[in-house]
DOPADREN-955211 format. One record per atom (N, C-alpha, C, O, CB): x, y, z; residue in three letters. Coordinates in steps of 0.02 Angstrom, whole numbers, padded with zeros to 5 digits, always signed. Glycine has a CB too. Example, Ala and Ser with C-alpha at 12.3 -4.5 7.8 and 13.67 -1.06 7.14 Angstrom:
+00660-00284+00390ALA;+00615-00225+00390ALA;+00660-00165+00390ALA;+00712-00166+00423ALA;+00565-00224+00452ALA;+00642-00112+00354SER;+00684-00053+00357SER;+00645+00002+00394SER;+00670+00057+00402SER;+00704-00030+00286SER;
This chain:
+00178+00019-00450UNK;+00240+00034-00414UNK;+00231+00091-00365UNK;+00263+00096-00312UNK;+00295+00051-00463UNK;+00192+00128-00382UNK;+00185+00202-00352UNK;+00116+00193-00268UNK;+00108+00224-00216UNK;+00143+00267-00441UNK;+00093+00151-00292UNK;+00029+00137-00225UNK;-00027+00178-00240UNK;-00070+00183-00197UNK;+00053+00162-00139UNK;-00037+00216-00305UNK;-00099+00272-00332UNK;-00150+00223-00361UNK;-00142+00176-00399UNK;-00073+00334-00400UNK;-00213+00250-00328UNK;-00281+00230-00334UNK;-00310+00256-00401UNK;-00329+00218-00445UNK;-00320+00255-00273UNK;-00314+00325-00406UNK;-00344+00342-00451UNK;-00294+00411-00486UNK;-00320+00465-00498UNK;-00418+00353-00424UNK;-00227+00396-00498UNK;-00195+00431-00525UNK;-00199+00472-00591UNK;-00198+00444-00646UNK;-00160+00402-00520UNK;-00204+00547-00583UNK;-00203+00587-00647UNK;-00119+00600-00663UNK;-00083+00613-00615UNK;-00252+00665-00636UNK;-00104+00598-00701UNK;-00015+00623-00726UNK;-00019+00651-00792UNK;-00052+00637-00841UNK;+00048+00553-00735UNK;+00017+00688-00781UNK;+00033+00743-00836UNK;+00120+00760-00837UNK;+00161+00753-00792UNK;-00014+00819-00815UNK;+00128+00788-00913UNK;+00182+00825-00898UNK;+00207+00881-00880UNK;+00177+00928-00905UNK;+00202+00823-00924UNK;+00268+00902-00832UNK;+00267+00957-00794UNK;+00334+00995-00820UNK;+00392+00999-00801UNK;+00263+00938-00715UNK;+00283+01028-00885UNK;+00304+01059-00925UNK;+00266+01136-00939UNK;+00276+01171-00988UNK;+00306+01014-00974UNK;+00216+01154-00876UNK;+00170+01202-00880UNK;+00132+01208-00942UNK;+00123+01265-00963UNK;+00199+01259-00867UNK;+00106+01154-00980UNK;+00061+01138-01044UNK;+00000+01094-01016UNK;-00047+01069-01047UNK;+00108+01093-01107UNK;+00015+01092-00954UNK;-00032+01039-00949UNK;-00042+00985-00990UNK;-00102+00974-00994UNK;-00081+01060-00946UNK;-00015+00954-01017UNK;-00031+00899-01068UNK;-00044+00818-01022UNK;+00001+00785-00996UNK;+00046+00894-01129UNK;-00100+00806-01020UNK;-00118+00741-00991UNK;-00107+00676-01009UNK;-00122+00653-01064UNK;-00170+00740-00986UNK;-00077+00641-00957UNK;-00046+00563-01008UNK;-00119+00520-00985UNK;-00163+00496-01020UNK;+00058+00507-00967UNK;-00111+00522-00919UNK;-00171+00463-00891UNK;-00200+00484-00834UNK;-00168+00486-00781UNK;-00142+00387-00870UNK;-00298+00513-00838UNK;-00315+00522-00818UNK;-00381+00476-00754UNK;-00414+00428-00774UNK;-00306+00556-00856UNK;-00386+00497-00703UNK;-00445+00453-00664UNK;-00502+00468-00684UNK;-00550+00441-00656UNK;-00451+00461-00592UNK;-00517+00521-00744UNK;-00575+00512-00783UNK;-00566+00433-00813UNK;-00510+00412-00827UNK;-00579+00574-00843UNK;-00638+00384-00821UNK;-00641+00328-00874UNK;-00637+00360-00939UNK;-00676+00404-00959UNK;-00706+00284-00870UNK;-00584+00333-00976UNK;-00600+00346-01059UNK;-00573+00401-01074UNK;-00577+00410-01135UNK;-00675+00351-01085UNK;-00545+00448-01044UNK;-00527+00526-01060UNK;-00462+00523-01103UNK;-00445+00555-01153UNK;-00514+00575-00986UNK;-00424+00466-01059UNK;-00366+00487-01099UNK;-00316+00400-01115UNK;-00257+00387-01103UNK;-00316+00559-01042UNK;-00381+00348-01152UNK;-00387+00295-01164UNK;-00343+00284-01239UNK;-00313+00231-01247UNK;-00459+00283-01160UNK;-00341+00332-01288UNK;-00305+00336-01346UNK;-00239+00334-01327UNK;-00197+00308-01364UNK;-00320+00392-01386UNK;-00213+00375-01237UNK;-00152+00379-01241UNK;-00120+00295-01218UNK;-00058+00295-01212UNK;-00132+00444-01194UNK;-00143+00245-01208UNK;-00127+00187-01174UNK;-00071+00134-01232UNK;-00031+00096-01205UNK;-00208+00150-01151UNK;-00072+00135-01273UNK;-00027+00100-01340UNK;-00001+00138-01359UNK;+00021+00124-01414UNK;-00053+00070-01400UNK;+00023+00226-01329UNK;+00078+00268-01345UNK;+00125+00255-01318UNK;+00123+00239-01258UNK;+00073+00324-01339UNK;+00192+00259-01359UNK;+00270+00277-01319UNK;+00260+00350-01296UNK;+00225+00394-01322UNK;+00349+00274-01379UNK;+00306+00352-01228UNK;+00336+00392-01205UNK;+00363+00469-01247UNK;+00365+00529-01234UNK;+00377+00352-01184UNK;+00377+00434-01288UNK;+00438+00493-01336UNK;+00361+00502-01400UNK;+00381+00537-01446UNK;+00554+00434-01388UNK;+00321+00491-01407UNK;+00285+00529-01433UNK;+00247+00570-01416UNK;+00218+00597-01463UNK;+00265+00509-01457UNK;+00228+00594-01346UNK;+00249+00641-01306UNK;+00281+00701-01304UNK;+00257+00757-01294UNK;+00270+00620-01282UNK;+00352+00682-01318UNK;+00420+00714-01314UNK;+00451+00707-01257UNK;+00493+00749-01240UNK;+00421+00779-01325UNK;+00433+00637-01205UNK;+00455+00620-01131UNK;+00536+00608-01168UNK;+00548+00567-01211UNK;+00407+00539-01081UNK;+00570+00642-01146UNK;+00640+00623-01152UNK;+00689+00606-01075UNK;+00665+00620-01020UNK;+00673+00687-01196UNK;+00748+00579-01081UNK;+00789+00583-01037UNK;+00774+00633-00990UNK;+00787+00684-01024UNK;+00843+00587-01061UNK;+00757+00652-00939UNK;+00761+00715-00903UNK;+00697+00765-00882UNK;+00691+00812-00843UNK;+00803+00751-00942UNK;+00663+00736-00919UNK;+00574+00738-00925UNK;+00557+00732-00856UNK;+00581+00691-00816UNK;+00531+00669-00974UNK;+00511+00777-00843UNK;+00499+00767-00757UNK;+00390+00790-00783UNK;+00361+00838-00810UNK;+00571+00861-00676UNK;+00367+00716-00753UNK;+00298+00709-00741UNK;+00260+00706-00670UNK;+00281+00668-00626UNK;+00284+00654-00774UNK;+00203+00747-00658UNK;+00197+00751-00605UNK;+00132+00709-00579UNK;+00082+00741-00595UNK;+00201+00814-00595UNK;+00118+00664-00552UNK;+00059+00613-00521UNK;+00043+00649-00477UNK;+00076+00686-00441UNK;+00072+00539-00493UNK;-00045+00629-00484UNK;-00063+00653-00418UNK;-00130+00612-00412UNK;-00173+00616-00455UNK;-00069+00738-00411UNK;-00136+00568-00348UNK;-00192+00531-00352UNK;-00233+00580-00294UNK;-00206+00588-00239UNK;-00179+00443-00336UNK;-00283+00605-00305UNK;-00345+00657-00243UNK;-00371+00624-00234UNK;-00429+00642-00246UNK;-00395+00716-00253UNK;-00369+00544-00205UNK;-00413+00509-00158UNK;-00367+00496-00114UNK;-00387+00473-00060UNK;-00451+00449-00181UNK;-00314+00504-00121UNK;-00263+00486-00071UNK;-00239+00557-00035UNK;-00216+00559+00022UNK;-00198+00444-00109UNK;-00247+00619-00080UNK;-00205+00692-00047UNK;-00134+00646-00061UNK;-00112+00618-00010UNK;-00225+00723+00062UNK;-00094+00634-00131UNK;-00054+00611-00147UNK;-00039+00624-00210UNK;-00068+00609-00263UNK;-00058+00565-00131UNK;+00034+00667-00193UNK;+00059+00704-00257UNK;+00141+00676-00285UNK;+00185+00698-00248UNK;+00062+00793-00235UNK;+00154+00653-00313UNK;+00228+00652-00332UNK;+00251+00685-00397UNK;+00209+00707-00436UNK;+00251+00583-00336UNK;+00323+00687-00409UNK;+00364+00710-00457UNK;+00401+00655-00484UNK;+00430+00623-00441UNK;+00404+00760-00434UNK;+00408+00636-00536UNK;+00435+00587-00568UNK;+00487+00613-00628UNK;+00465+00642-00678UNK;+00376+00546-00593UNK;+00564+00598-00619UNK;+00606+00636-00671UNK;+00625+00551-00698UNK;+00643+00503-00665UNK;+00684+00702-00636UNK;+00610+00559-00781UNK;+00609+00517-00829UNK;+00701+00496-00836UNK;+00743+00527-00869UNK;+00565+00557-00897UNK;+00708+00459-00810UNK;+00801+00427-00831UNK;+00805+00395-00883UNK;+00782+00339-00873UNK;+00840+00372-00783UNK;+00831+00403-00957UNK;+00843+00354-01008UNK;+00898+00324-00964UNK;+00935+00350-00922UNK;+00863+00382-01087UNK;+00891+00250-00990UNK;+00952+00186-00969UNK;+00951+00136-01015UNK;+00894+00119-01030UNK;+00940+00144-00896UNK;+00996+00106-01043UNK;+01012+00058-01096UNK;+01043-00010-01025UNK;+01058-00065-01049UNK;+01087+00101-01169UNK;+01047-00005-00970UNK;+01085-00037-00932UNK;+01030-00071-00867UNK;+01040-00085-00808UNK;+01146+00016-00910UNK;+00950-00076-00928UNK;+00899-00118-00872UNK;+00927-00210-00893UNK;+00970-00233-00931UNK;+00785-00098-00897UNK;+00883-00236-00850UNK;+00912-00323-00868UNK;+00868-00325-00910UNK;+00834-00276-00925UNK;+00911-00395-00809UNK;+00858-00402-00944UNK;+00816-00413-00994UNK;+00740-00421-00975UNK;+00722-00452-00926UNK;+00841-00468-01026UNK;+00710-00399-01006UNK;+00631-00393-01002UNK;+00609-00351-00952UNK;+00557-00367-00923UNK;+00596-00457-00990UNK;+00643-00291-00931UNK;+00625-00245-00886UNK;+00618-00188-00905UNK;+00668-00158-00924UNK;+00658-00241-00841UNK;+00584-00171-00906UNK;+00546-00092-00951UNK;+00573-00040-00930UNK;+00603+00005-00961UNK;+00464-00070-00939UNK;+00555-00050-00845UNK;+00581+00028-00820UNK;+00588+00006-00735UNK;+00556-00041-00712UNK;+00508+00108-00839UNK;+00633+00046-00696UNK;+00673+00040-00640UNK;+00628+00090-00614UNK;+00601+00130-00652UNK;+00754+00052-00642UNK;+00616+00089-00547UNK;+00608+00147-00478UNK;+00658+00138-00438UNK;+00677+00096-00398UNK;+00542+00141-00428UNK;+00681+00213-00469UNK;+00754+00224-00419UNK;+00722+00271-00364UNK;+00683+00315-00380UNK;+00832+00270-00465UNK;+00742+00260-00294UNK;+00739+00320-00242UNK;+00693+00295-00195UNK;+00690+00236-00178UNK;+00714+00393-00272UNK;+00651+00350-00171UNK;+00596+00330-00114UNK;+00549+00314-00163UNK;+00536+00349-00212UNK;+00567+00390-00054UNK;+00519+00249-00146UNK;+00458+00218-00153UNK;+00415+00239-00095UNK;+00437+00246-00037UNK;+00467+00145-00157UNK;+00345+00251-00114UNK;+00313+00272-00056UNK;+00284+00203-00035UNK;+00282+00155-00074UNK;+00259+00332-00066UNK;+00258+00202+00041UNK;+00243+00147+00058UNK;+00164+00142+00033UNK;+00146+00195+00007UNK;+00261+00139+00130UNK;+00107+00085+00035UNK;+00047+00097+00015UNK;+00013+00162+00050UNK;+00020+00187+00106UNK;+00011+00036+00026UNK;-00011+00174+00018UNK;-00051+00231+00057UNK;-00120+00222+00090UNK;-00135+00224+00150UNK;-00063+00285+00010UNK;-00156+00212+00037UNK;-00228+00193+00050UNK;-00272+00245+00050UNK;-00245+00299+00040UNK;-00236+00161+00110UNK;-00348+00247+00060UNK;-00388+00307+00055UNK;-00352+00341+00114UNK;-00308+00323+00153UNK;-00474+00298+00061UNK;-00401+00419+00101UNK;-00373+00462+00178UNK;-00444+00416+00219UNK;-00496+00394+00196UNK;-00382+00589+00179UNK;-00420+00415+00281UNK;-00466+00411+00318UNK;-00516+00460+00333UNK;-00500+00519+00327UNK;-00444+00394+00360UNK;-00591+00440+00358UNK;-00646+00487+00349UNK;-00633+00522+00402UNK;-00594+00496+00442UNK;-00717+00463+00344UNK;-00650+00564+00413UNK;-00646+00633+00460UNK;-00684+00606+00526UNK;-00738+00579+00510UNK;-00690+00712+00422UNK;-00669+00605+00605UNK;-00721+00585+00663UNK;-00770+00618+00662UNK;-00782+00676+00646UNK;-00703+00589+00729UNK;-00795+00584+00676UNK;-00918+00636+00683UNK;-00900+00680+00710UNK;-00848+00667+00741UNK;-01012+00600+00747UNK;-00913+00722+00715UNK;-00913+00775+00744UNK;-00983+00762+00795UNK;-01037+00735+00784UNK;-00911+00835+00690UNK;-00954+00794+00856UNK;-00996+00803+00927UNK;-01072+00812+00899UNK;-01082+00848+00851UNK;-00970+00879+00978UNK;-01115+00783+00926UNK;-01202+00787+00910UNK;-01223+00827+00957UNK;-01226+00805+01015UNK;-01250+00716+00914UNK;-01242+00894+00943UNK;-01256+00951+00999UNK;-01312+00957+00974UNK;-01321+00964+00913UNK;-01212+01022+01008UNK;-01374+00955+01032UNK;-01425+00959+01022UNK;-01451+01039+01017UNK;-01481+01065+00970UNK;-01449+00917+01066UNK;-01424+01078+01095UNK;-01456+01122+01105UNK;-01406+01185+01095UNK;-01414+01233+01132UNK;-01488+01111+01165UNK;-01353+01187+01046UNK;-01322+01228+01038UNK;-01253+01243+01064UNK;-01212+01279+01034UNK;-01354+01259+01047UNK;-01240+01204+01137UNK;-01199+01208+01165UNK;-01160+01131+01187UNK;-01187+01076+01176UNK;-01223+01248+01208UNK;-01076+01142+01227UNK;-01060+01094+01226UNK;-01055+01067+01309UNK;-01021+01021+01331UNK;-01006+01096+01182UNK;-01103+01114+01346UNK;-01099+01107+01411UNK;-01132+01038+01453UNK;-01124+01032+01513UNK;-01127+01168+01431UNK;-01166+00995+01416UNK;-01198+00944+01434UNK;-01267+00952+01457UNK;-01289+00910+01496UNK;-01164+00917+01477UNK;-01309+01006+01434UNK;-01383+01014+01452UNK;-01422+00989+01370UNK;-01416+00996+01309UNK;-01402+01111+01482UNK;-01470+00953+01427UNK;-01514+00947+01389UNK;-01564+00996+01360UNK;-01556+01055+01377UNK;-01536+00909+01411UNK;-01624+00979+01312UNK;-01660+01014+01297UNK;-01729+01011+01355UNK;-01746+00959+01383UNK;-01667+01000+01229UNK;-01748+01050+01361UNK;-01816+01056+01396UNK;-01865+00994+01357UNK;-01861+00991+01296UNK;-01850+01142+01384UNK;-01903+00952+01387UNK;-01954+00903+01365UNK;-02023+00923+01410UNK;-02064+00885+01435UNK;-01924+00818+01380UNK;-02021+00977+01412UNK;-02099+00983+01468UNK;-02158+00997+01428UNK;-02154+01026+01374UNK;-02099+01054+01530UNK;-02213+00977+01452UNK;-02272+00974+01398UNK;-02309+01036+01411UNK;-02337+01066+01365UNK;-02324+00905+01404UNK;-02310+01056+01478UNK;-02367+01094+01502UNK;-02375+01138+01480UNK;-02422+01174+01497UNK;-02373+01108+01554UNK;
């Protein structure tokens, strides 16, 4: 739902406590946990952040008894659009001789 590649989230509860990390396997025990064993309650605010993207969000946890049937959980608000990697940075200028004035290097043999 979120468009995260390699999302770490935690709760942002200054405990740092990690739900699901972009380490493999780190935090694989937490995947067949509820929420509320945790202590994610109503009002619970978790913070994502995928660093292949430079993509951070805040997520505040809404209890609702009023989803339709077979729907787990709602995204209310701004959805971000895909993101995708950051793009790579342009080459930077190939300066041979130190400068950006357009001289070449000397090639004389003698």
């Amino acid at each position: 739902k979120f468009a995260m590649v390699a999302p770490d989230v935690q709760i942002d509860d200054g405990k740092g406590t990690i739900l699901i990390s972009s380490e493999e396997g780190e935090t694989e025990a937490n995947n067949h946990r509820k929420l509320s064993d945790f202590g994610i309650r109503n009002g619970t605010r978790l913070q994502a952040d995928d660093f292949l993207q430079d993509y951070t969000l805040l997520i505040n946890v809404l209890h609702s008894e009023d989803l339709e049937k077979d729907v787990e959980f709602e995204v209310v608000g701004d959805t971000p659009e895909k993101v995708g990697p950051k793009p790579s940075e342009p080459a930077s200028k190939n300066i041979t001789n130190g400068s950006d004035d357009g001289a070449q290097p000397s090639t004389s043999t003698g």
